[in-house]
N, C-alpha and C positions, 0 to 999 in steps of 0.2 A: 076443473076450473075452466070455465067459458075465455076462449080467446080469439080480442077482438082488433080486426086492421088498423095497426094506425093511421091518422090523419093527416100524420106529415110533423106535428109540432105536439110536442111531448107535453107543453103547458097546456094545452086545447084538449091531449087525450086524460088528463087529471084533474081537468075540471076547471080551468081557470075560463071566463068568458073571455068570444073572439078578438076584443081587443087586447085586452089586459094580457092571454096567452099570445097575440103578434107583437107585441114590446116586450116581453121578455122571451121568447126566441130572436129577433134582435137583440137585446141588449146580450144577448149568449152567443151569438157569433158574435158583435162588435170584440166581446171578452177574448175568443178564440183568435181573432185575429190580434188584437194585443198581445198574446201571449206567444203567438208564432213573430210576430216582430222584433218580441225582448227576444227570442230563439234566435232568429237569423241577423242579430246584430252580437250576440253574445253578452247580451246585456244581464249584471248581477239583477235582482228585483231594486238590489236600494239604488242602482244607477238608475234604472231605468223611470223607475219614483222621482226622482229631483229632476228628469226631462220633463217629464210629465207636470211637475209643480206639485207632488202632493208626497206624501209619506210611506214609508216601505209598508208598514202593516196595513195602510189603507190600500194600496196596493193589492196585499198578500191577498184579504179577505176578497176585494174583487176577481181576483186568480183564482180563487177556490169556490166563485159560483154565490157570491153575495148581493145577490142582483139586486135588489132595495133598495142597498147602500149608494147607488150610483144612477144617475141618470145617461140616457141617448147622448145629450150636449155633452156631456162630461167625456163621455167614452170617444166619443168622436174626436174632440180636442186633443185625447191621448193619443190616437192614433195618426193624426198629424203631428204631433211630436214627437213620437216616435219612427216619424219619417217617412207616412203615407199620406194620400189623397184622400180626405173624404167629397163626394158629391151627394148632394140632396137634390129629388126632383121629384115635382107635383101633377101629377094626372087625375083627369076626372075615370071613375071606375066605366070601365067600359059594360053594355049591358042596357038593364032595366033603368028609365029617369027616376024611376022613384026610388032607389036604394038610397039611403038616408046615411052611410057610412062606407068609407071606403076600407084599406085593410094599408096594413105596416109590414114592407119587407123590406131584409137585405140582399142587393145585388152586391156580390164582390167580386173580384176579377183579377 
């Protein structure tokens, strides 16, 4: 079996194209960081579901990696409600003028 370095982002090494694989490795940290915050608050799923505004099984399925089901906006919002900061910020890609696309990352801290 040939094996090959990966890239960094597990969507990008299975084929998903550059965008589509940089939104969902964000939306899987955004997930990661949700789930370490119902952690460090001691939160049940169904408490942490009614902070949030949505439903424990909608919830659940987001916790076990249902990235589809939920958008960036969405995830962000839960994680100010569950008692974090999100910042958003827009840069022009540094480089070549003609790159025609920038890329999607999460800084977290």
């Amino acid at each position: 079996m040939a094996v090959r370095q990966s890239s960094g982002n597990v969507f990008l090494d299975i084929g998903f194209d550059k965008f589509e694989a940089e939104e969902l490795a964000v939306k899987s940290d955004l997930i990661s960081l949700i789930g370490i915050a119902i952690k460090r608050r001691r939160l049940t799923q169904s408490q942490a579901a009614k902070l949030c505004g949505t439903h424990q099984s909608s919830l659940s399925k987001i916790l076990s990696g249902k990235l589809d089901s939920v958008t960036i906006d969405q995830l962000a919002k839960w994680i100010v409600a569950l008692g974090s900061n999100v910042e958003i910020s827009v840069s022009r890609p540094k480089g070549s003028k003609s790159q025609k696309r920038g890329s999607l990352t999460l800084l977290a801290g």
